[in-house]
C-alpha positions as CSV (number, residue, x, y, z in Angstrom):
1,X,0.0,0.0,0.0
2,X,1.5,3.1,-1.2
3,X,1.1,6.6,0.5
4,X,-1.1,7.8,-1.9
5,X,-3.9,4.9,-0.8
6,X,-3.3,5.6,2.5
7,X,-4.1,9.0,2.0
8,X,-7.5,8.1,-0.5
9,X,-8.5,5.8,2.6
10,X,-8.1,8.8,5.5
11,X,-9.9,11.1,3.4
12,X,-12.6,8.5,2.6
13,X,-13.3,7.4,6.1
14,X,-11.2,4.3,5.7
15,X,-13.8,2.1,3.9
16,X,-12.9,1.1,0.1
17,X,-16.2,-0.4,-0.4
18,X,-17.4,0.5,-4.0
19,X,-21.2,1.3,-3.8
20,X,-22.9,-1.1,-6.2
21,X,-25.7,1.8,-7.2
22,X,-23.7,4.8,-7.9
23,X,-19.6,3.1,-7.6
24,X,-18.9,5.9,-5.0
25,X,-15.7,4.7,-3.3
26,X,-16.8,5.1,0.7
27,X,-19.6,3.3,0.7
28,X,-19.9,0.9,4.3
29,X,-21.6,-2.2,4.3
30,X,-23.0,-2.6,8.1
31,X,-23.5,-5.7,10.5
32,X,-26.6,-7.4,8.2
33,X,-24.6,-6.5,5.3
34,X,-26.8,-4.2,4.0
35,X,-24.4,-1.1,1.8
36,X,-25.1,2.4,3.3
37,X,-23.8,4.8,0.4
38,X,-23.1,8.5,1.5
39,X,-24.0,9.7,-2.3
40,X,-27.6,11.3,-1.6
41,X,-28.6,10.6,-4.7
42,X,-28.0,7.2,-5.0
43,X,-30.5,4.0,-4.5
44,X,-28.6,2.7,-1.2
45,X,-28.1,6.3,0.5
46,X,-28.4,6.2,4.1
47,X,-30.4,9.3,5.1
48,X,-29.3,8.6,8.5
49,X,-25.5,9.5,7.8
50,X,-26.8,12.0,5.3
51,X,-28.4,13.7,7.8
52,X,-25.3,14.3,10.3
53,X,-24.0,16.0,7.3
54,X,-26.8,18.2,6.4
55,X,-27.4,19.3,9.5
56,X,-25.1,21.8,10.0
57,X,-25.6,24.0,7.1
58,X,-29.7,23.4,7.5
59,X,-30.1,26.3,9.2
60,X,-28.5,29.3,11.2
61,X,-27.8,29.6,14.8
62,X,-28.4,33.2,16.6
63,X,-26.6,34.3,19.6
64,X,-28.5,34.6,22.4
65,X,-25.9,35.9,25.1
66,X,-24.3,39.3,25.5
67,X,-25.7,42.5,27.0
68,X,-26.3,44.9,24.3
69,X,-29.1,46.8,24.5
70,X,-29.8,49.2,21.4
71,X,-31.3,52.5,23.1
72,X,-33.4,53.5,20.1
73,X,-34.2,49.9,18.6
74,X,-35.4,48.9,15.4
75,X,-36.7,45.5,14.7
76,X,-36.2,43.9,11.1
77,X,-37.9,40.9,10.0
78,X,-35.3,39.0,8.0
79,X,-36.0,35.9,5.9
80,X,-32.6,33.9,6.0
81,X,-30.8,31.8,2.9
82,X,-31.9,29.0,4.3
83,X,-36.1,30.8,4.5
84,X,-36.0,30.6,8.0
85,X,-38.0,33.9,9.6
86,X,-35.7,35.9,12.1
87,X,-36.1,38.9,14.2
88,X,-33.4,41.3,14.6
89,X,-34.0,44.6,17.1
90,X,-30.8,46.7,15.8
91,X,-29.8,50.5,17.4
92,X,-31.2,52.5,14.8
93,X,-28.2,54.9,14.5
94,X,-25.9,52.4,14.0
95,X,-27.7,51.3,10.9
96,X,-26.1,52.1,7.8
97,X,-26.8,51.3,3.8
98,X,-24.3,50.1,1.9
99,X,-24.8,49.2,-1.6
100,X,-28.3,46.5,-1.5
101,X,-27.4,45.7,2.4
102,X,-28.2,47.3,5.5
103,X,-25.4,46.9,8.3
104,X,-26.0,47.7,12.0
105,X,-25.5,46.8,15.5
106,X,-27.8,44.3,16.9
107,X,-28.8,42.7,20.0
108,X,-28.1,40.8,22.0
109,X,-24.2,40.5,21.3
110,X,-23.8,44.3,19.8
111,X,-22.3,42.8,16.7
112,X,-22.2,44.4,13.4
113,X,-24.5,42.1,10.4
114,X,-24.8,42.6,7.3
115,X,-28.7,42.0,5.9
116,X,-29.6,41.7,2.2
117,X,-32.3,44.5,1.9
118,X,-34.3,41.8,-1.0
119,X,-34.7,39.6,2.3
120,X,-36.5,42.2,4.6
121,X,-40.0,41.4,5.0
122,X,-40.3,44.9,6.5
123,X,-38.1,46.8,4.6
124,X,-40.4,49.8,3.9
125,X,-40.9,50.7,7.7
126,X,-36.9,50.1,8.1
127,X,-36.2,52.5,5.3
128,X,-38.7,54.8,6.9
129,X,-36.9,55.1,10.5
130,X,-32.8,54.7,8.8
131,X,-30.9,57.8,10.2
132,X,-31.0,60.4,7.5
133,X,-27.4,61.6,6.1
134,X,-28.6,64.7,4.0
135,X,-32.2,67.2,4.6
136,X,-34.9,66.4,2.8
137,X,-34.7,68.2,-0.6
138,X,-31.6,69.1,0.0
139,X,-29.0,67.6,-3.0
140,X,-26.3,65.0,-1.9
141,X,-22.5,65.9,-1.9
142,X,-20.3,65.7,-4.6
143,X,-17.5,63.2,-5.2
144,X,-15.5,66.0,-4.1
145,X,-17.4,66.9,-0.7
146,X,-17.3,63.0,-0.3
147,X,-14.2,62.4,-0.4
148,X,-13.1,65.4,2.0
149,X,-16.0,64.6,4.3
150,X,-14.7,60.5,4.7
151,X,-10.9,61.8,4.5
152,X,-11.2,64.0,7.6
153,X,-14.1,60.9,9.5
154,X,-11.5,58.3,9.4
155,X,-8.3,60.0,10.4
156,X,-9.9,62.5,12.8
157,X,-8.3,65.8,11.4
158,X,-10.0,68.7,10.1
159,X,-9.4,71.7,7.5
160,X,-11.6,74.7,6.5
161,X,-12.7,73.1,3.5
162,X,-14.0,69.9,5.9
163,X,-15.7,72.9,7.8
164,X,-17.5,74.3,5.2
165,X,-18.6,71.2,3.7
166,X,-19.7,69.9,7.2
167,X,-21.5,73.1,8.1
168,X,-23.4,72.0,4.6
169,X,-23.8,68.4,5.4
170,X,-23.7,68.2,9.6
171,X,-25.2,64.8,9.7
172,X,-22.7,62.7,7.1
């Protein structure tokens, strides 16, 4: 036995059995002799063993410790990948739209999450509250004002221009 079989045998649980139904090389023939193929789409599939592997990514786990609490919450109704309905409460001024997602703080942990806004069930009342960065009517910066506006937020300095543009924008 060469070190390349023993290698195929580790990463295929050690069994060499050839399923008769589908010839997938793991297959395990149990104490009746009965074959128990891990191919879920083969004849002999074991649905027991398939299910210890399925059931990890069947659905999501949310945290239910920490001690965040948002003062102004927000709950979002959030249909998962998996179409499982969750319940979010997030602090509303944390909350923050960034291309099609919404990202925010959210309890219980105070993590930051990412949601897909197409997966919202109530996304019109969560658009409704968001914080909002510019007055109504009032027209949003240009690339310019942009760029001095994030410039100055992320390395905490300031210049007359970042001034003026803030006295324009105070809420950005």
């Amino acid at each position: 036995m060469g070190l390349l079989d023993f290698l195929k045998s580790l990463l295929s649980g050690g069994s060499k059995l050839q399923c008769p139904g589908c010839g997938t090389i793991g297959a395990q023939q149990d104490t009746q002799g009965r074959i128990r193929c891990k191919n879920p789409s083969c004849q002999y599939f074991d649905a027991r063993s398939g299910a210890r592997a399925t059931q990890s990514r069947n659905g999501t786990t949310v945290p239910t410790q920490g001690n965040f609490r948002p003062t102004d919450p927000l709950t979002i109704r959030y249909r998962n990948f998996a179409g499982q309905e969750r319940s979010f409460v997030a602090e509303r001024e944390s909350l923050v739209r960034k291309r099609n997602h919404l990202v925010g703080q959210v309890a219980p942990t105070g993590a930051k999450i990412a949601l897909s806004r197409d997966r919202i069930q109530n996304l019109s009342d969560v658009e409704a509250r968001l914080p909002q960065r510019v007055e109504p009517g009032q027209d949003w910066p240009s690339p310019r004002e942009r760029q001095v506006l994030s410039y100055h937020k992320k390395h905490g300095s300031t210049s007359p221009l970042y001034e003026k543009v803030r006295a324009k924008y105070p809420n950005w």
